[in-house]
N, CA, C and O atoms as CSV, one atom per row, in Angstrom:
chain,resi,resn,atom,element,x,y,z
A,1,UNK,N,N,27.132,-16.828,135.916
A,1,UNK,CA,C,27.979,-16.797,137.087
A,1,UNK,C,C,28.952,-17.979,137.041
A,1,UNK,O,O,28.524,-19.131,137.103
A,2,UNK,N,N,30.275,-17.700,136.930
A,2,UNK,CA,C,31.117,-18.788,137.491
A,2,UNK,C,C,31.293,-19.624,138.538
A,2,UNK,O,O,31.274,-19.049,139.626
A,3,UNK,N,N,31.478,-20.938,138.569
A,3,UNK,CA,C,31.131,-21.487,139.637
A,3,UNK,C,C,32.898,-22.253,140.099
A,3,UNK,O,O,33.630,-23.125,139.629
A,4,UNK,N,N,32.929,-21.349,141.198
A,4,UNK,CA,C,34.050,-21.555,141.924
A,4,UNK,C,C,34.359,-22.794,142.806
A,4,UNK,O,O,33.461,-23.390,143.402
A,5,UNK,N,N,35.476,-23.107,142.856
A,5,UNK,CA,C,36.057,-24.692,143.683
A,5,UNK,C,C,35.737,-24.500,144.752
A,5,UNK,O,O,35.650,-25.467,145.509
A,6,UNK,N,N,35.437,-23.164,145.229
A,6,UNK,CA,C,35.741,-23.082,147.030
A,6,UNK,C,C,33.798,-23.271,146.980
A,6,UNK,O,O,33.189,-23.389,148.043
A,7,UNK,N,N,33.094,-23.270,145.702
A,7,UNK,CA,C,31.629,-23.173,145.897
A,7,UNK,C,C,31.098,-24.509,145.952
A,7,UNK,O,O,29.916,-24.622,146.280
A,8,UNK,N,N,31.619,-25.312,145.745
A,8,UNK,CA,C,31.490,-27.076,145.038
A,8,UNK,C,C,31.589,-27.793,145.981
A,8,UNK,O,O,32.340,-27.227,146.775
A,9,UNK,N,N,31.080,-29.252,146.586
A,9,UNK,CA,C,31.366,-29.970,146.978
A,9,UNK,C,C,32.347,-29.943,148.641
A,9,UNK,O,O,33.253,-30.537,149.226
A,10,UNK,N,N,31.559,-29.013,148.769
A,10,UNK,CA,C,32.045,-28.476,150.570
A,10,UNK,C,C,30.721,-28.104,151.355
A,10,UNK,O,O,30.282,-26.962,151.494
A,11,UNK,N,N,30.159,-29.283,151.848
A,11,UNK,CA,C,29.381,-29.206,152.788
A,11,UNK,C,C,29.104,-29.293,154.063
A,11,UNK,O,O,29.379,-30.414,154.492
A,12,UNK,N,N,28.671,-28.574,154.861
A,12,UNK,CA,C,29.183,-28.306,156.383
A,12,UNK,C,C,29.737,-29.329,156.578
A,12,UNK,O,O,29.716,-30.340,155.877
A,13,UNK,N,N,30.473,-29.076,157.903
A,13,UNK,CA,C,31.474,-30.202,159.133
A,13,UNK,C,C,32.043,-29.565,159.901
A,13,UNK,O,O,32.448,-28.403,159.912
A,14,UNK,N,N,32.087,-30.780,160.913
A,14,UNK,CA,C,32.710,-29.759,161.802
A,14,UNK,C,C,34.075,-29.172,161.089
A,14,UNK,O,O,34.255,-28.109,161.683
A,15,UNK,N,N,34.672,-29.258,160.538
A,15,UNK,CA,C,35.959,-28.438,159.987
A,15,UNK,C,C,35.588,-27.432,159.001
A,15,UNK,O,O,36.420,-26.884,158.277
A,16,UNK,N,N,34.437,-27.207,158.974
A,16,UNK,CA,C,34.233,-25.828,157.996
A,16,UNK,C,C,33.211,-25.559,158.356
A,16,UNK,O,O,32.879,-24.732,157.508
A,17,UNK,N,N,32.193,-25.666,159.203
A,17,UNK,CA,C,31.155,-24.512,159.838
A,17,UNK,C,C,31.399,-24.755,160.955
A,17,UNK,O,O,31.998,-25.781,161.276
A,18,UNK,N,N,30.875,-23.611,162.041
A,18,UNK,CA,C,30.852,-23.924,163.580
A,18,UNK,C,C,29.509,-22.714,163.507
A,18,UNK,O,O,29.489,-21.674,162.848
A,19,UNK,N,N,28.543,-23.217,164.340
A,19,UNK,CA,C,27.741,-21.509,164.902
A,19,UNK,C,C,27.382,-20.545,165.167
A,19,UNK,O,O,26.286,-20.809,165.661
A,20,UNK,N,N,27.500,-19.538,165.209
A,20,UNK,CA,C,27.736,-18.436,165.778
A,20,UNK,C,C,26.755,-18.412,167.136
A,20,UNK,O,O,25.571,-18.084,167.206
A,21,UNK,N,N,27.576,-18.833,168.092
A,21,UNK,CA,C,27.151,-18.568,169.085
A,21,UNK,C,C,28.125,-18.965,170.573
A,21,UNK,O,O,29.005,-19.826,170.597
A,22,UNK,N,N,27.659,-18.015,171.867
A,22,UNK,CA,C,28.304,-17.572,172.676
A,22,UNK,C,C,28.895,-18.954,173.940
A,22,UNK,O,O,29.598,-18.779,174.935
A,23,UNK,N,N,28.349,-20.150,173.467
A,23,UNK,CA,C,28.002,-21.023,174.499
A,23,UNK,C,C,29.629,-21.831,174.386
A,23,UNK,O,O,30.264,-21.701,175.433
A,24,UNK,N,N,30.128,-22.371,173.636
A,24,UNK,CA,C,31.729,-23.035,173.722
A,24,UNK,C,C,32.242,-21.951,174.103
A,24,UNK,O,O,33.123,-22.402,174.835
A,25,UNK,N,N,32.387,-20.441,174.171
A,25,UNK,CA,C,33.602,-19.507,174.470
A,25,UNK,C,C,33.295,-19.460,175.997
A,25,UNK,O,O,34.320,-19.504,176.677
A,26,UNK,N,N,32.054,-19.376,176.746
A,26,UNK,CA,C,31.777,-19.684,177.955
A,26,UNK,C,C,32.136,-20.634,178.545
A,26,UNK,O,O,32.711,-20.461,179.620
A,27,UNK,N,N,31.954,-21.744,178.124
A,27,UNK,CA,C,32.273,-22.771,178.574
A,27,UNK,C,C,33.442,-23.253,178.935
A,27,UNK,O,O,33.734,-23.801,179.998
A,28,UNK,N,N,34.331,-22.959,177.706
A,28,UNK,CA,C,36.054,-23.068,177.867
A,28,UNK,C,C,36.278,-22.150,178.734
A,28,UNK,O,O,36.835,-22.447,179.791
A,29,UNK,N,N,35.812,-20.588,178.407
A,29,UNK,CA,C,36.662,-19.368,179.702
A,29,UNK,C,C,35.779,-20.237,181.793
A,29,UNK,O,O,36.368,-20.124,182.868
A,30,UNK,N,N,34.624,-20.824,181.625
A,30,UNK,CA,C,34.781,-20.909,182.425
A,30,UNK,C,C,36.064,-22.007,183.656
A,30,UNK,O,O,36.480,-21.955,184.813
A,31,UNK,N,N,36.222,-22.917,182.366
A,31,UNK,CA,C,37.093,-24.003,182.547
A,31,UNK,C,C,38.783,-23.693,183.145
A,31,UNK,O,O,39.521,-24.260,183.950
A,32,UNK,N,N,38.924,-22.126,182.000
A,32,UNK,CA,C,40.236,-22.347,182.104
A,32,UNK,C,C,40.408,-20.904,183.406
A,32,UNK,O,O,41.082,-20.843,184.434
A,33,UNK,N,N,39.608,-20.056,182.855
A,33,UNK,CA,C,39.680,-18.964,183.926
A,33,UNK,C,C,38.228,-18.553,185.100
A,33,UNK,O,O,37.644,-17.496,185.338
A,34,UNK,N,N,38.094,-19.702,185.518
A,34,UNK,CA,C,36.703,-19.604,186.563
A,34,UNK,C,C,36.993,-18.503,187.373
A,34,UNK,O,O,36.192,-17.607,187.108
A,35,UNK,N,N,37.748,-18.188,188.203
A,35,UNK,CA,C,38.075,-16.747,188.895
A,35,UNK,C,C,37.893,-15.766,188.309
A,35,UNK,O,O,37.225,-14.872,188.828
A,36,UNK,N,N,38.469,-15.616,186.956
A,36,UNK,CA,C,38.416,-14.172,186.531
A,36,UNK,C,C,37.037,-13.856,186.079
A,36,UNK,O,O,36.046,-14.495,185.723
A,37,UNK,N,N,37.478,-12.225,186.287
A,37,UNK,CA,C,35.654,-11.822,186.494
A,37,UNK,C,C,35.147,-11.378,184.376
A,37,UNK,O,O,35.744,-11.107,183.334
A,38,UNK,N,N,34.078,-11.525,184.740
A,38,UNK,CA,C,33.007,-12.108,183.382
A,38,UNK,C,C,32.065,-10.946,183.169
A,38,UNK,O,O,31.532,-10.540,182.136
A,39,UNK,N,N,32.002,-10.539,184.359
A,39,UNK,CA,C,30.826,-9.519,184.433
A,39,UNK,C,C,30.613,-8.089,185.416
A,39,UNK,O,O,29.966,-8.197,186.457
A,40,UNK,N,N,31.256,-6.623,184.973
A,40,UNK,CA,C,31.184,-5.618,185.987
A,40,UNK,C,C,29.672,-4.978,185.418
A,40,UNK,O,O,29.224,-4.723,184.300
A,41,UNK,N,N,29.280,-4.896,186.480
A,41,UNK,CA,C,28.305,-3.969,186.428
A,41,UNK,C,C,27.740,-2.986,187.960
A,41,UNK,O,O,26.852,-3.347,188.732
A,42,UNK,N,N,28.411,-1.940,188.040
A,42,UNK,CA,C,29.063,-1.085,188.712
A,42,UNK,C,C,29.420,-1.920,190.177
A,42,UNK,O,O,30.432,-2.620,190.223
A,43,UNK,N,N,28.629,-1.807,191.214
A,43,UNK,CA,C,29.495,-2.808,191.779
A,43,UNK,C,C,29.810,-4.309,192.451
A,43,UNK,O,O,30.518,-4.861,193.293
A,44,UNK,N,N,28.585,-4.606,191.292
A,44,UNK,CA,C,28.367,-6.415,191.202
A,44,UNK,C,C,29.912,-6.826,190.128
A,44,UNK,O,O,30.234,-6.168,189.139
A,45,UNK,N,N,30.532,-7.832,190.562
A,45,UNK,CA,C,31.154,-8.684,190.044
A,45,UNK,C,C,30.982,-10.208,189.981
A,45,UNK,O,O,30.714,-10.935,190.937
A,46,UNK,N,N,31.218,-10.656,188.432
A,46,UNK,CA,C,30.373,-12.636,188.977
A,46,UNK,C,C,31.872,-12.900,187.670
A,46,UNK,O,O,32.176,-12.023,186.861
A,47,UNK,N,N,32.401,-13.898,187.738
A,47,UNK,CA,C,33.324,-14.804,187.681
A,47,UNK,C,C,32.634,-15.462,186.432
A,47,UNK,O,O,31.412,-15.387,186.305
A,48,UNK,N,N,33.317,-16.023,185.633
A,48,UNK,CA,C,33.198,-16.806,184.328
A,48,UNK,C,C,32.646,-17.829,184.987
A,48,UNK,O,O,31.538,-18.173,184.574
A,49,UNK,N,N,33.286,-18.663,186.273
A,49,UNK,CA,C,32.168,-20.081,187.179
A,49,UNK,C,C,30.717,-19.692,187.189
A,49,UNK,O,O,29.789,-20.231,186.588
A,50,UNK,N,N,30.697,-18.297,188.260
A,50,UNK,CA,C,29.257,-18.046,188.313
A,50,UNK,C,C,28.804,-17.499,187.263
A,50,UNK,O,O,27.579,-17.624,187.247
A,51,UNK,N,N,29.337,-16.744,186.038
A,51,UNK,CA,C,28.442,-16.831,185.179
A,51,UNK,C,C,28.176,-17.627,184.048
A,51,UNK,O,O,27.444,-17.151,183.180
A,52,UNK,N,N,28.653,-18.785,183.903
A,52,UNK,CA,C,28.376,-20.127,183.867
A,52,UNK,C,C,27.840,-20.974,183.990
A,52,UNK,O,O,27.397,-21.667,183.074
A,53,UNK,N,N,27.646,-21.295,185.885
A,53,UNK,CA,C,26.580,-21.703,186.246
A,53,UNK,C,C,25.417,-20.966,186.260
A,53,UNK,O,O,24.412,-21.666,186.136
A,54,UNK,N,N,25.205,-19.677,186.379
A,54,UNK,CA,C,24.210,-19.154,185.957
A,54,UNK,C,C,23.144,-19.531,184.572
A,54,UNK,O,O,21.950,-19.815,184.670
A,55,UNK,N,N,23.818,-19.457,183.494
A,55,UNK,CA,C,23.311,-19.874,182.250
A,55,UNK,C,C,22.904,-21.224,182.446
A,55,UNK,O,O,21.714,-21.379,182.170
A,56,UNK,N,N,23.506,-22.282,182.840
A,56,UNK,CA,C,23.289,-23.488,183.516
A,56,UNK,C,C,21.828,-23.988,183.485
A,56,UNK,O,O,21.020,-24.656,182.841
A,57,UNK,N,N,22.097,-22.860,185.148
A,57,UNK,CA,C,21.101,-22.482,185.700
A,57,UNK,C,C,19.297,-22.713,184.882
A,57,UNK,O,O,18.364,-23.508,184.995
A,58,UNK,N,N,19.612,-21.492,184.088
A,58,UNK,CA,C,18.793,-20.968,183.015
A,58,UNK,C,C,18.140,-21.765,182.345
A,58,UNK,O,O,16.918,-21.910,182.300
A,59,UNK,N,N,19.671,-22.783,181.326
A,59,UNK,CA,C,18.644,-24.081,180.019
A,59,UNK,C,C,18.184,-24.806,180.883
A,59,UNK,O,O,17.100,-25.239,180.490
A,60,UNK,N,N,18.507,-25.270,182.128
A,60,UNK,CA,C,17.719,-26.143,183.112
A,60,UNK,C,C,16.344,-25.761,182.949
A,60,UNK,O,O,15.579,-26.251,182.119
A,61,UNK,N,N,16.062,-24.845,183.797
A,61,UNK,CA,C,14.814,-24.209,183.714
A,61,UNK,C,C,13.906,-24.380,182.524
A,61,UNK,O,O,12.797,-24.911,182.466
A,62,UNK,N,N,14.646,-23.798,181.573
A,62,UNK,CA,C,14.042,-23.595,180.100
A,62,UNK,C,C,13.382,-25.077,179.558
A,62,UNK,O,O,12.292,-25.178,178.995
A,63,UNK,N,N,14.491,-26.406,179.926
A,63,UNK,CA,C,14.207,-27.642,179.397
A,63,UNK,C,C,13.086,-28.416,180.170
A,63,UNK,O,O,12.326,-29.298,179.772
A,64,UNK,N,N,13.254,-27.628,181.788
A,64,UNK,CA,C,12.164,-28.536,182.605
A,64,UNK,C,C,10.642,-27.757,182.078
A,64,UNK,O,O,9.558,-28.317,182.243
A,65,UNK,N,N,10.765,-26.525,181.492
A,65,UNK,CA,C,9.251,-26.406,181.310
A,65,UNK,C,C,8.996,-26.459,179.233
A,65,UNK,O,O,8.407,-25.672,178.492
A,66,UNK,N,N,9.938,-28.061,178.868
A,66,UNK,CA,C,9.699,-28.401,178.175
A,66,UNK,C,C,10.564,-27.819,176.544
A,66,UNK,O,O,10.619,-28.275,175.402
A,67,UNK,N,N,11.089,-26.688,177.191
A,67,UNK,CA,C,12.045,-25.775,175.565
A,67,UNK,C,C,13.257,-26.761,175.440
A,67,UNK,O,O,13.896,-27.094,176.438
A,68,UNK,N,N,13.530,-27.181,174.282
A,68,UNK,CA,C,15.009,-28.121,173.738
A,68,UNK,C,C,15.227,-27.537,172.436
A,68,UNK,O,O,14.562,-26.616,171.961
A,69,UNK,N,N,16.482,-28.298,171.725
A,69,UNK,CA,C,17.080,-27.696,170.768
A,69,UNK,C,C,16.410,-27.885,169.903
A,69,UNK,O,O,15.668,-28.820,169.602
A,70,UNK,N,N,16.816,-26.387,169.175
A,70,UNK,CA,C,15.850,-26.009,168.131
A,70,UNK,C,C,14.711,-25.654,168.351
A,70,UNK,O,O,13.881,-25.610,167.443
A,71,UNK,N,N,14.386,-25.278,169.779
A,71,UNK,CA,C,12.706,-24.267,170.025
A,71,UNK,C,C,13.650,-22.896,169.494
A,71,UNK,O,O,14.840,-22.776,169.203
A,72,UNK,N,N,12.659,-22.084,169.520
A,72,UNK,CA,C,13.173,-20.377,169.924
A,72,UNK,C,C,12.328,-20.283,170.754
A,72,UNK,O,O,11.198,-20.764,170.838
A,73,UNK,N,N,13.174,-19.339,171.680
A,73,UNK,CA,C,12.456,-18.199,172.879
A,73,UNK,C,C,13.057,-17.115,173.086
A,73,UNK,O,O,14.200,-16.992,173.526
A,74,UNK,N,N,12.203,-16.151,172.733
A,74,UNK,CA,C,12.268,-14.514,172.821
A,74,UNK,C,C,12.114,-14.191,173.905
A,74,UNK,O,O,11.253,-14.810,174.530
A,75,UNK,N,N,12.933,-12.994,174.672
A,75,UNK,CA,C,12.562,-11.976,175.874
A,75,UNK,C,C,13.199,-10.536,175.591
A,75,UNK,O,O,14.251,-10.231,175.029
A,76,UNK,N,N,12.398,-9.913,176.058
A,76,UNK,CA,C,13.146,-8.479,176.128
A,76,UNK,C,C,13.438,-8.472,177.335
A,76,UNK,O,O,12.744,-9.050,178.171
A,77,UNK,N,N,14.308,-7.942,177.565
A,77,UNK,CA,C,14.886,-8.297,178.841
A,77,UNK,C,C,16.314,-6.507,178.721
A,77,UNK,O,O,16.945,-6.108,177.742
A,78,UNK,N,N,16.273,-5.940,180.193
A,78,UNK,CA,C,17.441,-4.985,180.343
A,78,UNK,C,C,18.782,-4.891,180.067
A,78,UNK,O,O,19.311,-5.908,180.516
A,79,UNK,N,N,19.747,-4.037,179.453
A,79,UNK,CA,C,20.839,-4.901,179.441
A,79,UNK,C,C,21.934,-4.423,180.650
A,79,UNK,O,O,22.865,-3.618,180.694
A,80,UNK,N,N,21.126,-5.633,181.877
A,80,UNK,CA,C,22.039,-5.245,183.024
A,80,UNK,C,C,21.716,-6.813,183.363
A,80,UNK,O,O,20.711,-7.422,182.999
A,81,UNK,N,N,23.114,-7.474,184.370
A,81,UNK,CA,C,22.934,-8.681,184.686
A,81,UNK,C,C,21.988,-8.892,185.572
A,81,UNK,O,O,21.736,-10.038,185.946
């Protein structure tokens, strides 16, 4: 196998990996568009703020009964808010 330049001597940073995950795109939409709505589900509506603070909400919870970065926690859970 050839070993390519783009394969060499490029190890994460922030300028060449980021996460895959949902928590900075929340965070910014809640910042820049807190009004606009985040979430229909027929005729509940919640706002990028409240669903924001919601999640908030949530790692609070999660950290006071001890979960931090890098636990996992599984739920099955509905997919309705």
């Amino acid at each position: 196998m050839t070993i390519s330049a783009y394969n060499t001597d490029l190890d994460r940073n922030p300028a060449n990996h980021q996460p895959l995950t949902p928590l900075p795109f929340l965070e910014r939409a809640a910042a820049i568009f807190p009004n606009h709505t985040a979430i229909i589900h027929g005729p509940l509506r919640r706002s990028y703020a409240e669903f924001y603070a919601r999640s908030r909400r949530l790692a609070s919870a999660l950290a006071r009964h001890g979960i931090g970065k890098n636990d996992t926690v599984a739920a099955m859970l509905p997919n309705t808010p």
